[in-house]
PDB file of N, CA, C and O in Angstrom:
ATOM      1  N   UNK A   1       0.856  -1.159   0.000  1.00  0.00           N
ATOM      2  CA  UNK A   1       0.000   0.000   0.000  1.00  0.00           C
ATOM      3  C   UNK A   1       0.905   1.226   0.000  1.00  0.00           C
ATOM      4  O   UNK A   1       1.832   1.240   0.810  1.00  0.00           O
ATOM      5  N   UNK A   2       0.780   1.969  -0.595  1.00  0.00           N
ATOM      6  CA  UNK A   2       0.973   3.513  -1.059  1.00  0.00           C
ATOM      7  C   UNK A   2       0.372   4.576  -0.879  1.00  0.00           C
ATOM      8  O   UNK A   2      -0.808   4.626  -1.226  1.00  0.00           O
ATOM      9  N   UNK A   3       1.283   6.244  -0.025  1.00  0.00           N
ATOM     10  CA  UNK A   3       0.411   7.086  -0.013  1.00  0.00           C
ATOM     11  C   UNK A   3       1.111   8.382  -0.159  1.00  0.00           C
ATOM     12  O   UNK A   3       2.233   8.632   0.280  1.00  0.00           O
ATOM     13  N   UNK A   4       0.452   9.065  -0.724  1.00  0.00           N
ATOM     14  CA  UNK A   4       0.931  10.548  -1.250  1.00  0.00           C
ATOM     15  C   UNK A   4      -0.192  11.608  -1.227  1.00  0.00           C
ATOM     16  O   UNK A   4      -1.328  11.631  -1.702  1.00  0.00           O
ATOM     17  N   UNK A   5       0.528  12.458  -0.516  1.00  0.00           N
ATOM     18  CA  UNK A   5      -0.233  13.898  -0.029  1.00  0.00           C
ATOM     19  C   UNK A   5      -0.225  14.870  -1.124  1.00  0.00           C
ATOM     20  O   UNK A   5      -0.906  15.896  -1.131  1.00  0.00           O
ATOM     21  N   UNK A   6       0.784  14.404  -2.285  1.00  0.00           N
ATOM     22  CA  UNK A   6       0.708  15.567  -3.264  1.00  0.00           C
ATOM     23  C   UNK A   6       0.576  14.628  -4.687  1.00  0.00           C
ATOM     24  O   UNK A   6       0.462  15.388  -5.648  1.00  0.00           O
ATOM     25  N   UNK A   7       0.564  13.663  -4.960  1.00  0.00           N
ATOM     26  CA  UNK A   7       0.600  12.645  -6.227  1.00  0.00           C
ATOM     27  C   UNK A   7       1.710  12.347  -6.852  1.00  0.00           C
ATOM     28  O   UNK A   7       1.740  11.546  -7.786  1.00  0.00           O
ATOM     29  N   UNK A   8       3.028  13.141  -6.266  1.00  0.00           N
ATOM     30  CA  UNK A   8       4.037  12.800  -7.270  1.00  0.00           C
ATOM     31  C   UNK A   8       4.911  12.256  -6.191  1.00  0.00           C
ATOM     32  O   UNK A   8       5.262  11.147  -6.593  1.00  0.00           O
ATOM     33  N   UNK A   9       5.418  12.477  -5.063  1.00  0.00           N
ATOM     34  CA  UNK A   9       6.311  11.698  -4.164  1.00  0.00           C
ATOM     35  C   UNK A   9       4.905  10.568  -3.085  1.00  0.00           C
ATOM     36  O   UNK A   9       3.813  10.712  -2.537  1.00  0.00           O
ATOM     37  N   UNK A  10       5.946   9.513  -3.346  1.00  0.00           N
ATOM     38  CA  UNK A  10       5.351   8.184  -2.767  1.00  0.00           C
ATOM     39  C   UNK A  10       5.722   7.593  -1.845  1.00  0.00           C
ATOM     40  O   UNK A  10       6.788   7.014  -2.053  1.00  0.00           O
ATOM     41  N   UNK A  11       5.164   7.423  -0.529  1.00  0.00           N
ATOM     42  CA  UNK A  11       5.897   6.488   0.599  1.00  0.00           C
ATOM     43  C   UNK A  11       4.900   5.126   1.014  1.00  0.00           C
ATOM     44  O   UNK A  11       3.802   5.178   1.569  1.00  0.00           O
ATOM     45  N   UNK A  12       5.645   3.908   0.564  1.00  0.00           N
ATOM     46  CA  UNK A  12       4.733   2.516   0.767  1.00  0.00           C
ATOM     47  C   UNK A  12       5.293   2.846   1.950  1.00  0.00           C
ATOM     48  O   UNK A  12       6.370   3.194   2.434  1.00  0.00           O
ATOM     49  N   UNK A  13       3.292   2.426   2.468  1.00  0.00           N
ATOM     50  CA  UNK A  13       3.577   2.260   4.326  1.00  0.00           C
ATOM     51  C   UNK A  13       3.148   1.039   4.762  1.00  0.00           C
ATOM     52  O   UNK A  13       3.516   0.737   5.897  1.00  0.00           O
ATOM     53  N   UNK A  14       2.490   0.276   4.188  1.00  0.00           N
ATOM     54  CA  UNK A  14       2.624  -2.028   4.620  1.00  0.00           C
ATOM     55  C   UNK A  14       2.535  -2.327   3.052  1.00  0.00           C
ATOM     56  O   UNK A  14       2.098  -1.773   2.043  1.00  0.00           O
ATOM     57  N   UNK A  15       3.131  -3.404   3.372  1.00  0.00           N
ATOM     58  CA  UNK A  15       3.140  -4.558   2.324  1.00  0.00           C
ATOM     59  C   UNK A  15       1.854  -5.059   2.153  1.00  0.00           C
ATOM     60  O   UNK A  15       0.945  -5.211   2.968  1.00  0.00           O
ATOM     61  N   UNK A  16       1.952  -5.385   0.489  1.00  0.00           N
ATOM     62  CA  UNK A  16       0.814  -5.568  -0.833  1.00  0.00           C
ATOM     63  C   UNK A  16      -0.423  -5.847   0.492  1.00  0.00           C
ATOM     64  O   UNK A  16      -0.076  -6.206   1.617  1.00  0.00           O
ATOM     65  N   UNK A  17      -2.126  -5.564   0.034  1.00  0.00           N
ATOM     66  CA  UNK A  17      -3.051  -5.910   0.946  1.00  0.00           C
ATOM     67  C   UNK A  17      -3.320  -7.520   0.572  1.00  0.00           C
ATOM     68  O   UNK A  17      -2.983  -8.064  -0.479  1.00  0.00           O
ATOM     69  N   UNK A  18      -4.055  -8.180   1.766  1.00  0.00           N
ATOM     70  CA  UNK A  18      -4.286  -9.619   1.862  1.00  0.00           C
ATOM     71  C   UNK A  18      -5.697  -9.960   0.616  1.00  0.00           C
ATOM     72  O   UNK A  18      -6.578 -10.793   0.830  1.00  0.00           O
ATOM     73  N   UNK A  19      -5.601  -9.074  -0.682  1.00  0.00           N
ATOM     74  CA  UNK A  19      -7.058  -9.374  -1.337  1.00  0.00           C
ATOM     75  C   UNK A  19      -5.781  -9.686  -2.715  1.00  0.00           C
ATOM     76  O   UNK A  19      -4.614  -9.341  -2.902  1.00  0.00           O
ATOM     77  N   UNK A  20      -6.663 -10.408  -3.362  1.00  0.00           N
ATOM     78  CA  UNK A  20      -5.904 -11.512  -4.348  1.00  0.00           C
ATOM     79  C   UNK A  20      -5.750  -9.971  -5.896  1.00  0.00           C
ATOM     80  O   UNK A  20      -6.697  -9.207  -6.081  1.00  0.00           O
ATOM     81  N   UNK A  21      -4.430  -9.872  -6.742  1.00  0.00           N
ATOM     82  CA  UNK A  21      -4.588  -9.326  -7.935  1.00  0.00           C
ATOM     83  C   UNK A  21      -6.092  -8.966  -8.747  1.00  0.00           C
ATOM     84  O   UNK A  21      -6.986  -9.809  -8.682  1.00  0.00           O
ATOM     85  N   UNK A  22      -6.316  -7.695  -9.498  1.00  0.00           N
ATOM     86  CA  UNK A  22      -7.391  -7.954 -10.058  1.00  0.00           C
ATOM     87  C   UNK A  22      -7.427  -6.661 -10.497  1.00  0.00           C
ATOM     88  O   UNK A  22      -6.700  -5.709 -10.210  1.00  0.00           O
ATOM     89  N   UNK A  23      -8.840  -6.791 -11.600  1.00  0.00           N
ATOM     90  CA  UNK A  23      -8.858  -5.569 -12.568  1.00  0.00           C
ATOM     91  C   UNK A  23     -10.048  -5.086 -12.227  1.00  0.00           C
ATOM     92  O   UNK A  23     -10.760  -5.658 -11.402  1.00  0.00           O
ATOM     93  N   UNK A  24     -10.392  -3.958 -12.841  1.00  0.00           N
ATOM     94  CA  UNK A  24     -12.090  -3.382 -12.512  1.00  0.00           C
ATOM     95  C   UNK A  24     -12.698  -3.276 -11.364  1.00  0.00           C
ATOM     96  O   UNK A  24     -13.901  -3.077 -11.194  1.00  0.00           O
ATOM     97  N   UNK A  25     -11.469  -3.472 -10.167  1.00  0.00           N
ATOM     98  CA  UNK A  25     -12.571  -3.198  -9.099  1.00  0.00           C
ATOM     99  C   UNK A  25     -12.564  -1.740  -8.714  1.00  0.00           C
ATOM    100  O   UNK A  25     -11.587  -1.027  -8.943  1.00  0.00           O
ATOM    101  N   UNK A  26     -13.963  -1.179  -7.964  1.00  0.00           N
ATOM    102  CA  UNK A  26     -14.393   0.127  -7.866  1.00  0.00           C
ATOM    103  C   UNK A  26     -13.457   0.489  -6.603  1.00  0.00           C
ATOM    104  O   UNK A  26     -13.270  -0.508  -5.905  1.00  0.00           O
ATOM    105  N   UNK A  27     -12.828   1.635  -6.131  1.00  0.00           N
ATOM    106  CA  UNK A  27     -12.874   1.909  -5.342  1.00  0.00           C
ATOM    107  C   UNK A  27     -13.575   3.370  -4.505  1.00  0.00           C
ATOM    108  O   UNK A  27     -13.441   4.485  -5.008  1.00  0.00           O
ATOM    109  N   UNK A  28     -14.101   3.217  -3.569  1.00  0.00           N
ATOM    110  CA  UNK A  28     -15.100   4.524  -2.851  1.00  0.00           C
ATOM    111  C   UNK A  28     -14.654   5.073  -1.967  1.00  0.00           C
ATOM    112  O   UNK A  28     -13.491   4.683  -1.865  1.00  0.00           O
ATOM    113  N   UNK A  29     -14.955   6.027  -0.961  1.00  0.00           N
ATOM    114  CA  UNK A  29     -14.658   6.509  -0.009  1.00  0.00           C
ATOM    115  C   UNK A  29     -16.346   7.152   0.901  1.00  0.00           C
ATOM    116  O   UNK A  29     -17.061   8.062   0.481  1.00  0.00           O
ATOM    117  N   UNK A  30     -16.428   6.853   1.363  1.00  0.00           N
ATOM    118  CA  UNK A  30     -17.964   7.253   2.474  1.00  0.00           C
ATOM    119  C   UNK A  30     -16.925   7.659   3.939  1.00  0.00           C
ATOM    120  O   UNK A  30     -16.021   6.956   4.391  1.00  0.00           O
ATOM    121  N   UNK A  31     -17.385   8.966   4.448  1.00  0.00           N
ATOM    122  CA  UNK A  31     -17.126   9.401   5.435  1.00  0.00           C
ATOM    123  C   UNK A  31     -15.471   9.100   5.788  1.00  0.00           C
ATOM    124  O   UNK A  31     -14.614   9.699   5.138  1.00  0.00           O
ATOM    125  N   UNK A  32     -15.177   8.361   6.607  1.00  0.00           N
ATOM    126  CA  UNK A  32     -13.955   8.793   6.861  1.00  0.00           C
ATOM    127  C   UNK A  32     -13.041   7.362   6.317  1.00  0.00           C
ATOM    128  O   UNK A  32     -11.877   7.272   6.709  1.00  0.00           O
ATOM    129  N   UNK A  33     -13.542   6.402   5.523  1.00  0.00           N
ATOM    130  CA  UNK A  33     -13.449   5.194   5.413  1.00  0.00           C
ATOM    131  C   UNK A  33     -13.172   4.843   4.014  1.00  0.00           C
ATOM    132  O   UNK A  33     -13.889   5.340   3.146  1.00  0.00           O
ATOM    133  N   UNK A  34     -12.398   4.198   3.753  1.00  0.00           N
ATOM    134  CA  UNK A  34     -12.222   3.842   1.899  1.00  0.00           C
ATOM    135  C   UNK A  34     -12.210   2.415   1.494  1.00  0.00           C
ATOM    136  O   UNK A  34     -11.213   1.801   1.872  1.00  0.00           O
ATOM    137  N   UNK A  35     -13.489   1.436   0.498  1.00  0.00           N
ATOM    138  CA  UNK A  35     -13.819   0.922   0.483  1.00  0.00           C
ATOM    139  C   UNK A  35     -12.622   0.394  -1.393  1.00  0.00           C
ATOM    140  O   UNK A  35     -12.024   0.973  -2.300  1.00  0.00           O
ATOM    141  N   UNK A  36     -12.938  -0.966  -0.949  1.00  0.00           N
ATOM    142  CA  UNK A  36     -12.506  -1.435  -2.248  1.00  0.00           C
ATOM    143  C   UNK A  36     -13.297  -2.651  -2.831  1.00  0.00           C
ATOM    144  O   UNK A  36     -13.214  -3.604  -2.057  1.00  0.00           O
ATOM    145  N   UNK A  37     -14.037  -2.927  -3.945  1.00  0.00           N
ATOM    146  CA  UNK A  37     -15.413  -3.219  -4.284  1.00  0.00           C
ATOM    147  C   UNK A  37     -14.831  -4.111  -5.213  1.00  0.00           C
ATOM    148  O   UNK A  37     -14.000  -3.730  -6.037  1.00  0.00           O
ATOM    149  N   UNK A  38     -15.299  -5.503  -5.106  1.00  0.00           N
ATOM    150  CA  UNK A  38     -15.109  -6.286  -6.038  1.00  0.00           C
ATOM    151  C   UNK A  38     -14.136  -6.616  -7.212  1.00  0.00           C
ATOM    152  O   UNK A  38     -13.007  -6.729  -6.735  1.00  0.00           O
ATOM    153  N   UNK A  39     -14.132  -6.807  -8.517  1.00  0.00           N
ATOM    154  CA  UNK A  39     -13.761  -6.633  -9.490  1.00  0.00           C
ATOM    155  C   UNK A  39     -13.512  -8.008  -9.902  1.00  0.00           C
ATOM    156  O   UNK A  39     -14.287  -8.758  -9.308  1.00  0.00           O
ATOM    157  N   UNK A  40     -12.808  -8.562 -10.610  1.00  0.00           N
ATOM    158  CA  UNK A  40     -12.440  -9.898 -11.713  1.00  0.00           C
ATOM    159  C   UNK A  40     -10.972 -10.113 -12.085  1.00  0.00           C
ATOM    160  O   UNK A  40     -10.147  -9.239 -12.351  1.00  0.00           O
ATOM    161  N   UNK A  41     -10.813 -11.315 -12.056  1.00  0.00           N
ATOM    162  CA  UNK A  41      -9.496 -12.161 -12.526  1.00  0.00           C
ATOM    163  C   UNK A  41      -9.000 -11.766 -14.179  1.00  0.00           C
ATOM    164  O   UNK A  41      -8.047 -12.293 -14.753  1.00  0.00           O
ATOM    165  N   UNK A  42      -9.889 -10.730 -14.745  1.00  0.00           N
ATOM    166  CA  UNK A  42     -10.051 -11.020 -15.970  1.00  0.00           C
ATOM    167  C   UNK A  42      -8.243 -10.777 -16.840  1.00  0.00           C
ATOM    168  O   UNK A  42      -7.699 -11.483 -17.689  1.00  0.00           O
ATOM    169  N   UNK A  43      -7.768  -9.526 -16.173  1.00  0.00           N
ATOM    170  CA  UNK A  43      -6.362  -9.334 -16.874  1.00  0.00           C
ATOM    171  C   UNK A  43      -5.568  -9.842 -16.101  1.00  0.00           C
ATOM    172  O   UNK A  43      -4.391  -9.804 -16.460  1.00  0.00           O
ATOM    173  N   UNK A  44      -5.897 -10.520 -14.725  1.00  0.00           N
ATOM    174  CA  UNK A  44      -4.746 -11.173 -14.787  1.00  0.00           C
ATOM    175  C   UNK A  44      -4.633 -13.027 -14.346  1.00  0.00           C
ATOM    176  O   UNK A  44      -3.962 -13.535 -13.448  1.00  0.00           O
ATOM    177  N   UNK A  45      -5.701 -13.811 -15.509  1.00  0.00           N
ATOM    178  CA  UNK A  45      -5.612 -14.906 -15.709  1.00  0.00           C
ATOM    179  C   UNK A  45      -5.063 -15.098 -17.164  1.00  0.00           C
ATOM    180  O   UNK A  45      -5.086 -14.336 -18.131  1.00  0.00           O
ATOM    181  N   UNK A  46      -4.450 -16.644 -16.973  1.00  0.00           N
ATOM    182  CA  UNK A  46      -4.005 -17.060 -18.470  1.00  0.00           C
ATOM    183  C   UNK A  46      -4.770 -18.386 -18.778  1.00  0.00           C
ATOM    184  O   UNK A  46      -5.748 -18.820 -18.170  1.00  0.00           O
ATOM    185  N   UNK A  47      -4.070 -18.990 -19.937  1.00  0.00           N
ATOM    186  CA  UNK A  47      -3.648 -17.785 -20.774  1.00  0.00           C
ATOM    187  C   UNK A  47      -4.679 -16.525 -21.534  1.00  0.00           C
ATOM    188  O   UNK A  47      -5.751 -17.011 -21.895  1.00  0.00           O
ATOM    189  N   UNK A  48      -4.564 -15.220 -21.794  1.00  0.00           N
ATOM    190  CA  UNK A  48      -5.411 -14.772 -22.043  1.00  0.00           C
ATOM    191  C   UNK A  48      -5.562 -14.827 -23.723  1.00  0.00           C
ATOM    192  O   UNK A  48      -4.594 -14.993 -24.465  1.00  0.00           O
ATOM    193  N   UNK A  49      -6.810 -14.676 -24.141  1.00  0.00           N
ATOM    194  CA  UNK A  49      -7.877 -14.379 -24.192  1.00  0.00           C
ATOM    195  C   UNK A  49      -9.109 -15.212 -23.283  1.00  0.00           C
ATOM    196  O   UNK A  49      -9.959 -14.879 -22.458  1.00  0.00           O
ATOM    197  N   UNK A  50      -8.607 -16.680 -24.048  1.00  0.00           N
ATOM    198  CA  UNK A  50      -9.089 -17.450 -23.689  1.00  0.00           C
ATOM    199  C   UNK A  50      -9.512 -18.057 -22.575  1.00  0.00           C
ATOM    200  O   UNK A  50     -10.167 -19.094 -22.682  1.00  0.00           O
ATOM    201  N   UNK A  51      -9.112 -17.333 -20.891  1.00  0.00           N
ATOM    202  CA  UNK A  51      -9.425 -18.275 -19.582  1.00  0.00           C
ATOM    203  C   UNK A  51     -10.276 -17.358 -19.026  1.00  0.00           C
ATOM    204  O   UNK A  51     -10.586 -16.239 -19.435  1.00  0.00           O
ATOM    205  N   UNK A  52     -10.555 -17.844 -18.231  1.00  0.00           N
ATOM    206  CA  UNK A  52     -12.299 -18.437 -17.735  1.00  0.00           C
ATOM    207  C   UNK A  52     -12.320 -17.462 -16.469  1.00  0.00           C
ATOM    208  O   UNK A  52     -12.093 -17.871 -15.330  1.00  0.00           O
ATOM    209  N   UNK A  53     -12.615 -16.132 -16.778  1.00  0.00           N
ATOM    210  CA  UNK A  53     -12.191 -15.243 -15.292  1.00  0.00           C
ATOM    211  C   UNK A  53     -12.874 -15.477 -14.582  1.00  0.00           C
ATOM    212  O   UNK A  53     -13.920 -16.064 -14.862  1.00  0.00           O
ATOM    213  N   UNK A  54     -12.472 -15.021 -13.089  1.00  0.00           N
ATOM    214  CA  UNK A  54     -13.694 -14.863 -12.224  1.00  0.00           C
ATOM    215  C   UNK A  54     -14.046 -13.930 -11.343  1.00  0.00           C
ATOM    216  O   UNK A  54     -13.234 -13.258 -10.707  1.00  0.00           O
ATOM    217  N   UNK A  55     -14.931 -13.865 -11.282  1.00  0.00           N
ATOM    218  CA  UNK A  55     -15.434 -12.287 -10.797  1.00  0.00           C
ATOM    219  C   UNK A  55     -15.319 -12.736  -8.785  1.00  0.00           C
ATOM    220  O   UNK A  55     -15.503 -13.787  -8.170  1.00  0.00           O
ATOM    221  N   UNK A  56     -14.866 -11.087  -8.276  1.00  0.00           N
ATOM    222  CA  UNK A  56     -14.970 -11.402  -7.271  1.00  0.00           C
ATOM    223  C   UNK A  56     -15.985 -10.368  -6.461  1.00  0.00           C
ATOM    224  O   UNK A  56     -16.303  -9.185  -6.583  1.00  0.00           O
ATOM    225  N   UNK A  57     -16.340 -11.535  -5.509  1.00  0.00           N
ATOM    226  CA  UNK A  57     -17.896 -10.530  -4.673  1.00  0.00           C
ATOM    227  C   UNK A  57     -17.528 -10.151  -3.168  1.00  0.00           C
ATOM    228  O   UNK A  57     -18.357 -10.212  -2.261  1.00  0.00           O
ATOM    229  N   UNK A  58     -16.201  -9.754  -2.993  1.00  0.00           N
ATOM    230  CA  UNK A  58     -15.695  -8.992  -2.257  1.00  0.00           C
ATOM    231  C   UNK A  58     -15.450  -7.461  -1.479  1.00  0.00           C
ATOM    232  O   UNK A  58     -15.246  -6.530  -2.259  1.00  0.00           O
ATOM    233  N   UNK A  59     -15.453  -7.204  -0.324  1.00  0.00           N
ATOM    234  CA  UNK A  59     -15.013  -6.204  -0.089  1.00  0.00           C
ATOM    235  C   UNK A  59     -13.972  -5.946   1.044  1.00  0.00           C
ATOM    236  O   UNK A  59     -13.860  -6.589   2.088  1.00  0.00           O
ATOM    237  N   UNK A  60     -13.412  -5.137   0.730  1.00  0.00           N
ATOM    238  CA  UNK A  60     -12.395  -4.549   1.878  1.00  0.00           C
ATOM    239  C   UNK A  60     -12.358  -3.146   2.089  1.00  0.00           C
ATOM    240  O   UNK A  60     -12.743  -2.346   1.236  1.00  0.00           O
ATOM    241  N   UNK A  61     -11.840  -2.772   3.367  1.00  0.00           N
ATOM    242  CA  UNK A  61     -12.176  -1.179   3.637  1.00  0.00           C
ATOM    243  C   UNK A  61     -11.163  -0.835   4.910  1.00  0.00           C
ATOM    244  O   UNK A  61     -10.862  -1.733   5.697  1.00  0.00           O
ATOM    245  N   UNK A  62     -10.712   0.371   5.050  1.00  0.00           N
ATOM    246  CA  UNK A  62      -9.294   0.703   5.425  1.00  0.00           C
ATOM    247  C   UNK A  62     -10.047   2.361   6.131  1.00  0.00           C
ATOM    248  O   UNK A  62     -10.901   2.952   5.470  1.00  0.00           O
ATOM    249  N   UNK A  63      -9.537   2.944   7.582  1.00  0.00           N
ATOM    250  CA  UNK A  63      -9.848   3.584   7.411  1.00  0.00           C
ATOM    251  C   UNK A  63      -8.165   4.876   7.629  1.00  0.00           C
ATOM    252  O   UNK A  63      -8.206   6.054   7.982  1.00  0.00           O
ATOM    253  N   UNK A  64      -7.002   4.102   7.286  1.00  0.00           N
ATOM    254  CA  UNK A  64      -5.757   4.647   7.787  1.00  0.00           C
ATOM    255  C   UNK A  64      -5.224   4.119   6.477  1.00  0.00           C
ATOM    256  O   UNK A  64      -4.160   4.716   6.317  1.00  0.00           O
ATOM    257  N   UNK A  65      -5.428   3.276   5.425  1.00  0.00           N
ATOM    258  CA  UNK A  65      -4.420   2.838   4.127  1.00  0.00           C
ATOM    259  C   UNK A  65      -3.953   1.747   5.128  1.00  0.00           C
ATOM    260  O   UNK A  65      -4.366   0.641   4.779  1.00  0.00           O
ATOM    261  N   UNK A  66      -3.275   1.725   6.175  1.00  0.00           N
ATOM    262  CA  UNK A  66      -2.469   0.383   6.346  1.00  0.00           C
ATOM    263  C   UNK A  66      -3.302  -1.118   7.191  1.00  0.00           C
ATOM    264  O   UNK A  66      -2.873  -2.228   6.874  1.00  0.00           O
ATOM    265  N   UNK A  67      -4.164  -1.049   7.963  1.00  0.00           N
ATOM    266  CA  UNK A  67      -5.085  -1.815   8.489  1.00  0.00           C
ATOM    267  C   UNK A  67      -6.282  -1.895   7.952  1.00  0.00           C
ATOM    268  O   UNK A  67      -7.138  -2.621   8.459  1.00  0.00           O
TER     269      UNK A  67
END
C-alpha cells in the first residue's frame, strides 16, 4: 500500500493488501473510510484471451491505508 499527499512523491507504508490481484474493481470513499469493491481475474488470468475469469464478490475497507 501507497500514499501521497501531493501525487508525485510516494511512501509505501505495509506490504501488498491480503485481497488476491485484479482488474475493474471500484474503489469509494464514504465518510472517513475507503472501500474497495469487487472486481475480476479477468487481466490477470491465463492464458489470455481465452481463460475463464472470475469475478470477485468482495469487499475490503481501510480507514488509515495500512489496516
Amino acid at each position: 500500500m501507497w500514499s501521497s499527499t501531493d501525487g508525485v512523491a510516494w511512501e509505501q507504508i505495509t506490504d501488498p493488501g491480503p485481497w488476491e490481484p485484479r482488474a475493474g474493481a471500484a474503489a469509494v470513499v464514504l465518510g472517513e473510510r475507503l472501500f474497495l469493491l469487487g472486481g475480476e481475474d479477468g487481466f490477470t488470468c491465463t492464458p489470455l484471451p481465452d481463460c475463464d475469469a472470475r469475478y470477485f464478490k468482495d469487499v475490503w475497507s481501510t480507514t488509515d491505508g495500512a489496516d
